[in-house]
Structures are given as structure tokens and as C-alpha cells.
DSSP file (Angstrom, degrees, kcal/mol; ACC not computed):
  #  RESIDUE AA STRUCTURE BP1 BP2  ACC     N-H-->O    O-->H-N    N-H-->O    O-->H-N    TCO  KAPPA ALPHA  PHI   PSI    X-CA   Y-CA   Z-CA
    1    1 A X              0   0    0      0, 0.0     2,-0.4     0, 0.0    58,-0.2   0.000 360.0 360.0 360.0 133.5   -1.1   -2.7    9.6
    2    2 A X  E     -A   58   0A   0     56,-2.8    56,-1.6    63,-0.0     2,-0.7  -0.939 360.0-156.1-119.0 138.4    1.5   -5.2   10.0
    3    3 A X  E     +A   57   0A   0     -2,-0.4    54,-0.2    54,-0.2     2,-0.2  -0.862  15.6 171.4-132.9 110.5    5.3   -5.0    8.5
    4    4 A X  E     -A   56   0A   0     52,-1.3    52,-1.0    -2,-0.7     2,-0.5  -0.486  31.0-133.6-100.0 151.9    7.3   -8.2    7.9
    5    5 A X  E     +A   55   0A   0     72,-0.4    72,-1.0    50,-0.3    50,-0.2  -0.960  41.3 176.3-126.5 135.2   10.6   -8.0    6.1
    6    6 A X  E     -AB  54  76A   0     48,-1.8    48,-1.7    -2,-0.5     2,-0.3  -0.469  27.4-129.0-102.8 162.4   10.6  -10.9    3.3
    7    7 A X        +     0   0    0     68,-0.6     2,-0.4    46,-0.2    46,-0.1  -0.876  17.9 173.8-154.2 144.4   12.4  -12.6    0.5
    8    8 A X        +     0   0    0     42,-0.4    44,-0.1    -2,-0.3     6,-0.1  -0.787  25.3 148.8-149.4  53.3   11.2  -13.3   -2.8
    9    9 A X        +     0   0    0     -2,-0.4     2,-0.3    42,-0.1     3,-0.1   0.228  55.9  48.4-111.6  41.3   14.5  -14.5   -4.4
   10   10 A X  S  > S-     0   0    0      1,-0.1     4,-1.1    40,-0.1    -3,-0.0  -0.869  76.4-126.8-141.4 166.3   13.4  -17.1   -6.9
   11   11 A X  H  > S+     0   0    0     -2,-0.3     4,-1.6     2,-0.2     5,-0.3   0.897 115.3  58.4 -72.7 -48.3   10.7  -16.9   -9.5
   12   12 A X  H  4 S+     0   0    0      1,-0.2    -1,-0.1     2,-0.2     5,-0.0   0.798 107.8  47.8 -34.8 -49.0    9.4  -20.0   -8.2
   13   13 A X  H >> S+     0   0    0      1,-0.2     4,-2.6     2,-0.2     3,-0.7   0.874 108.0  61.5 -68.5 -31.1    9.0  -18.1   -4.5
   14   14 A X  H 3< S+     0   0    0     -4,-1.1     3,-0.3     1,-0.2    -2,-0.2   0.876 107.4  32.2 -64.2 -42.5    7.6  -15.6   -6.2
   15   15 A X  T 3< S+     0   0    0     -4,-1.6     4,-0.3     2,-0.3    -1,-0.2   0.334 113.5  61.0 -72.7  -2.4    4.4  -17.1   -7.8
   16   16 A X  T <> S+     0   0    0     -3,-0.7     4,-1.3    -5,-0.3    -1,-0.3   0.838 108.5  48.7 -86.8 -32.1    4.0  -19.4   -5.1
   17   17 A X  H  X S+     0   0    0     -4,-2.6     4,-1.0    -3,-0.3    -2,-0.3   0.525 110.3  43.4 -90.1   6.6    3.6  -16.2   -3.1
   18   18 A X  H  > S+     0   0    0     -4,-0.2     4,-2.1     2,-0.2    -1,-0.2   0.782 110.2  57.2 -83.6 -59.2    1.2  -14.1   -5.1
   19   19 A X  H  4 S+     0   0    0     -4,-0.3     4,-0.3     1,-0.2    -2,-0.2   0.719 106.8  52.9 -54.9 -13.2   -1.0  -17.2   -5.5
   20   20 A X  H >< S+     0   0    0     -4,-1.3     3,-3.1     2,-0.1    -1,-0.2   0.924 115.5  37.2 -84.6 -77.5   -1.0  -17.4   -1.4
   21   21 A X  H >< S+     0   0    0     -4,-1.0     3,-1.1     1,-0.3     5,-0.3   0.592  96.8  74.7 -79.4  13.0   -2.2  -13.9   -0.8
   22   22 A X  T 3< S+     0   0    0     -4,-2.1    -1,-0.3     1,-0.3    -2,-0.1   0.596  83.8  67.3 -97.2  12.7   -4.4  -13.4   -3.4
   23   23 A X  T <  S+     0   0    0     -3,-3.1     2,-0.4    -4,-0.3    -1,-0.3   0.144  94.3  83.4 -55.4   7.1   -7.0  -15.7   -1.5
   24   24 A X    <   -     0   0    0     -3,-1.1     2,-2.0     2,-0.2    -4,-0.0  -0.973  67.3-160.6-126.6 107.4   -7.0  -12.7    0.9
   25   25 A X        +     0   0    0     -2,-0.4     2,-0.2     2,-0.1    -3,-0.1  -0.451  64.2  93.1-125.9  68.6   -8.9  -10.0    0.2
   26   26 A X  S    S-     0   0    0     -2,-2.0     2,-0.6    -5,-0.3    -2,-0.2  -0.909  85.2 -86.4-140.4 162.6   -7.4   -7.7    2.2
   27   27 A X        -     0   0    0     32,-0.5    32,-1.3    -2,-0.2     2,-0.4  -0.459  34.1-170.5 -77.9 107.9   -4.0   -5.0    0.5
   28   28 A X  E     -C   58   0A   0     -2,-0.6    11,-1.9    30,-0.2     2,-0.4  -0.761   2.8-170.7 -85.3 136.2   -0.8   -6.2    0.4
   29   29 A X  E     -C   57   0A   0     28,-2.4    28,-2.5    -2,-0.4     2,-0.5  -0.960  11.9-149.0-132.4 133.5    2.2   -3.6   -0.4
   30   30 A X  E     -C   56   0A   0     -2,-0.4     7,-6.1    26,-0.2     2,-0.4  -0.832  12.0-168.1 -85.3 128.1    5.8   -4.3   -1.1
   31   31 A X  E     +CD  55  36A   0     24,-2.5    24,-2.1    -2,-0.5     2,-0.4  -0.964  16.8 162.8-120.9 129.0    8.5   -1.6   -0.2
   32   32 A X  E >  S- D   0  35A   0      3,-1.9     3,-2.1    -2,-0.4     2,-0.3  -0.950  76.4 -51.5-155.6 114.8   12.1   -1.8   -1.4
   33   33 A X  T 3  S-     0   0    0     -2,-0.4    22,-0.0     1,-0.2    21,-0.0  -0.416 127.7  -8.8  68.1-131.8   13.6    1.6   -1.0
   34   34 A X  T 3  S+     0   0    0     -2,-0.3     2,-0.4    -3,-0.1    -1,-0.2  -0.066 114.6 110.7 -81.4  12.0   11.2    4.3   -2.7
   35   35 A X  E <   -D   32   0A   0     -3,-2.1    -3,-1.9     2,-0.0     2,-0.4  -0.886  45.1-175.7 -91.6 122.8    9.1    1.6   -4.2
   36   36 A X  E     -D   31   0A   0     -2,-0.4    -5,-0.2    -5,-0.2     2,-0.1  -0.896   9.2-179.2-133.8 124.5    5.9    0.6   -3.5
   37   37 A X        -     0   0    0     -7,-6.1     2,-0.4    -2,-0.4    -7,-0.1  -0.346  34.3-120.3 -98.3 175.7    4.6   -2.4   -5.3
   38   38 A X    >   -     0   0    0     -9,-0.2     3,-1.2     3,-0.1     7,-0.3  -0.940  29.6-146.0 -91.6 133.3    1.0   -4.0   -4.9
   39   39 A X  T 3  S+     0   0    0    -11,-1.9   -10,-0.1    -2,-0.4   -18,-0.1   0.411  95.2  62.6 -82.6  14.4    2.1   -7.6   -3.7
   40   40 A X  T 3  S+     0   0    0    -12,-0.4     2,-0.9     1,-0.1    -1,-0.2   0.669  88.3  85.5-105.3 -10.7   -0.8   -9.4   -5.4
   41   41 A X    <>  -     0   0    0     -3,-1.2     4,-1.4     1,-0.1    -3,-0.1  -0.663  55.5-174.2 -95.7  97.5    0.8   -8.0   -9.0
   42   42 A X  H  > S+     0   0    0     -2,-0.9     4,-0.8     2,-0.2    -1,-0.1   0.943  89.8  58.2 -66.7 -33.3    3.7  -10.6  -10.1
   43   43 A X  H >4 S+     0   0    0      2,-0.2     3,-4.6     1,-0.1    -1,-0.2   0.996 114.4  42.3 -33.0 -72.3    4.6   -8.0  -13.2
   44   44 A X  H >> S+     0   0    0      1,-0.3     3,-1.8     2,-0.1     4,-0.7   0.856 104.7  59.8 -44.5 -55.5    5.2   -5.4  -10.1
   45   45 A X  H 3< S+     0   0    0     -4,-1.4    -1,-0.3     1,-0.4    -2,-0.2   0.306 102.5  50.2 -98.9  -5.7    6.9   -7.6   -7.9
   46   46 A X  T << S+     0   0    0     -3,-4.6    -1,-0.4    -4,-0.8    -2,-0.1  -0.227  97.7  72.6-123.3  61.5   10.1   -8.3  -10.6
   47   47 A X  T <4 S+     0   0    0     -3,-1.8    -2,-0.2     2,-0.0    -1,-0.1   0.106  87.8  78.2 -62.0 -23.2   10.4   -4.6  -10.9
   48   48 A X  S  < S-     0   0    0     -4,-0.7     2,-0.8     1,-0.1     6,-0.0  -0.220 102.9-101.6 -68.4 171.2   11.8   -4.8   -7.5
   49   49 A X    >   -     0   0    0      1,-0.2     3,-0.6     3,-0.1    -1,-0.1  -0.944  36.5-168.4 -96.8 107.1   15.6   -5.9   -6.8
   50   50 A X  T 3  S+     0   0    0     -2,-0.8   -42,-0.4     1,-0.2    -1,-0.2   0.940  76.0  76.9 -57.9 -58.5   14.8   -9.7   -5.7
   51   51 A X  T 3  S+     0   0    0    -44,-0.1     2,-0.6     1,-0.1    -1,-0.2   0.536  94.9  63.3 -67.5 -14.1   18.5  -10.2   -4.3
   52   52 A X  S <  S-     0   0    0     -3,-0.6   -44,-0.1   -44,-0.1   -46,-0.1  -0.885  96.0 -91.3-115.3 133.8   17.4   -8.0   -1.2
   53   53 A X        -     0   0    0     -2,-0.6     2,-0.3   -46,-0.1   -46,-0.2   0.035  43.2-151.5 -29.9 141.4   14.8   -8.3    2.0
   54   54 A X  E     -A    6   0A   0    -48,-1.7   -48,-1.8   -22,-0.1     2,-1.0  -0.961  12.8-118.2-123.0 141.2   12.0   -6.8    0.8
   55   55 A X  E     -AC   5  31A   0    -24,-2.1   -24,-2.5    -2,-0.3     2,-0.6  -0.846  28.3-161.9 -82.3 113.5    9.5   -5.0    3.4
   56   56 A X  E     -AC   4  30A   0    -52,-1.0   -52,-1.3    -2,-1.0     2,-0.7  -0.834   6.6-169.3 -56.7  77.6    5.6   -6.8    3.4
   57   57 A X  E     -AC   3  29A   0    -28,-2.5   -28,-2.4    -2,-0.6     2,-0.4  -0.857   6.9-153.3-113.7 126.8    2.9   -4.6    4.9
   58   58 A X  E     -AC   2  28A   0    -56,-1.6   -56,-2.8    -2,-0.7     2,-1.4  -0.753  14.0-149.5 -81.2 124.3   -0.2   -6.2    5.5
   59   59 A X        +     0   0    0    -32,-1.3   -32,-0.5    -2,-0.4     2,-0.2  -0.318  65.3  94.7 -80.5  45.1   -3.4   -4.2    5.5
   60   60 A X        -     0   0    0     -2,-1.4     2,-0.4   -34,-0.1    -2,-0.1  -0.807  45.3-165.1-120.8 158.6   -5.4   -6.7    8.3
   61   61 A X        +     0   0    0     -2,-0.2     2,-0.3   -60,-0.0     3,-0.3  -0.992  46.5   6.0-148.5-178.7   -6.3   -7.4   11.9
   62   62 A X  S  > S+     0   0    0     -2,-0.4     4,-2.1     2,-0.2     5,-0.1  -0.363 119.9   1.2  71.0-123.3   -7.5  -10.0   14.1
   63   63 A X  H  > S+     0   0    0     -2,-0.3     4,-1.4     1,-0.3     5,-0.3   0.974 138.2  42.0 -79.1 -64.4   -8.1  -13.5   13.4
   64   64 A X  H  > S+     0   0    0     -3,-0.3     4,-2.2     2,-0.2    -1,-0.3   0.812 100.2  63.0 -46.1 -15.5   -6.8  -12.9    9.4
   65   65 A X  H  > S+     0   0    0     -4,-0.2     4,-2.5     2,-0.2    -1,-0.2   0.986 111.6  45.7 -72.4 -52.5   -4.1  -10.9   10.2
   66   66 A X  H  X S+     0   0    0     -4,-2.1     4,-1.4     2,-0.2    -2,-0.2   0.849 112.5  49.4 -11.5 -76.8   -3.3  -14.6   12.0
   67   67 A X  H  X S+     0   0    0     -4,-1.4     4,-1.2     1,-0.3    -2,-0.2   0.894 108.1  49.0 -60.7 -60.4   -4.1  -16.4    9.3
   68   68 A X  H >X S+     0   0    0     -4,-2.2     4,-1.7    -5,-0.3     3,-0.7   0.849 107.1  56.5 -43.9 -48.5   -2.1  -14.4    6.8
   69   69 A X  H >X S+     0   0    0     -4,-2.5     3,-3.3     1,-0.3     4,-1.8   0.962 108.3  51.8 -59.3 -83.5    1.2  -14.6    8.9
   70   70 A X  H 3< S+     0   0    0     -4,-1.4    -1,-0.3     1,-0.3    -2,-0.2   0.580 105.8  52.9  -4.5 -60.0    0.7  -18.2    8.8
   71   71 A X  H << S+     0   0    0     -4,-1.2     3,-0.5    -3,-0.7    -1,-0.3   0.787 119.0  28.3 -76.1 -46.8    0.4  -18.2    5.3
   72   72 A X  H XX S+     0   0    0     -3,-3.3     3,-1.4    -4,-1.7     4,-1.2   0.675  85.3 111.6-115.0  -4.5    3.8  -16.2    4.1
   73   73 A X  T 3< S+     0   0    0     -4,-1.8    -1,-0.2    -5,-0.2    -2,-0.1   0.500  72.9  59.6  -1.3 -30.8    5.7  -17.4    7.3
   74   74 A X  T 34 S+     0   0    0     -3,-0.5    -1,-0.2    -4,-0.1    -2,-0.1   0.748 108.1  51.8 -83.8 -39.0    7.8  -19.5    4.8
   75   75 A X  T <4 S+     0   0    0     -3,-1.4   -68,-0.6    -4,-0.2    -2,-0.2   0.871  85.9  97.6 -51.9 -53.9    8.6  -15.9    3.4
   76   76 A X  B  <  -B    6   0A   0     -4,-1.2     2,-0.3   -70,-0.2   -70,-0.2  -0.198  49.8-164.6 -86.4 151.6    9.7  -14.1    6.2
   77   77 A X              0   0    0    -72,-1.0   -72,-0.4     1,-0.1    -2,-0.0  -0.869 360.0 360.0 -99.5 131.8   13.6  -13.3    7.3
   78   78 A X              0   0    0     -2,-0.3    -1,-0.1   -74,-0.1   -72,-0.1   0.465 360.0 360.0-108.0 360.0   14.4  -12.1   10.5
């Protein structure tokens, strides 16, 4: 598993970013706080507080896990 902190603060980012990993059929989960969303679910994902980094963990390895980073790279905050 790998754990990105993200940010999701437009609607726009948000549907661009569901539509990304749900070619992936591997589990994505969003943590903010005591929350833990499924990331593929756009409903879940504006129950969260958008205005703050959100933690990403991806359930992959190897050559997808690659691939995936690639993919929400636009996403992530350091």
C-alpha cells in the first residue's frame, strides 16, 4: 500500500479524478481525519472537507502501482 497526501479542491478536480482511477481495478481509500471514503465514489468524496490535503492510499504494487502514481501525480501535494 501506498499513501499520497492529495487535494481535491474543485468539483472539476474531483470528477476528473474519479474518472482516472476508476480504470484501475485495484482499491483506492480516502482518509481525512476519522474518515474513510472509497475514492472511486464521487457522492463519498464531497462528504469530506475539500479545503484540506486529503490522505490517498493505494491498494497496488509493481508496475501499476507506477502507473497509478503517474496517473494522480497532478493530484498530489507535498
Amino acid at each position: 500500500m501506498k499513501t499520497l497526501k492529495i487535494s481535491l479542491n474543485s468539483i472539476d478536480k474531483v470528477k476528473a479524478f474519479v474518472n482516472e482511477i476508476s480504470k484501475f481495478d485495484c482499491d483506492f481509500d480516502l482518509v481525512s481525519g476519522r474518515y474513510v471514503i472509497d475514492a472511486k465514489s464521487i457522492m463519498g468524496i464531497f462528504s469530506l472537507d475539500l479545503s484540506k490535503p486529503i490522505n490517498l492510499n493505494i491498494h497496488a504494487e509493481g508496475s501499476t502501482l507506477d502507473t497509478i502514481l503517474a496517473v494522480v501525480e497532478p493530484y498530489v501535494i507535498e
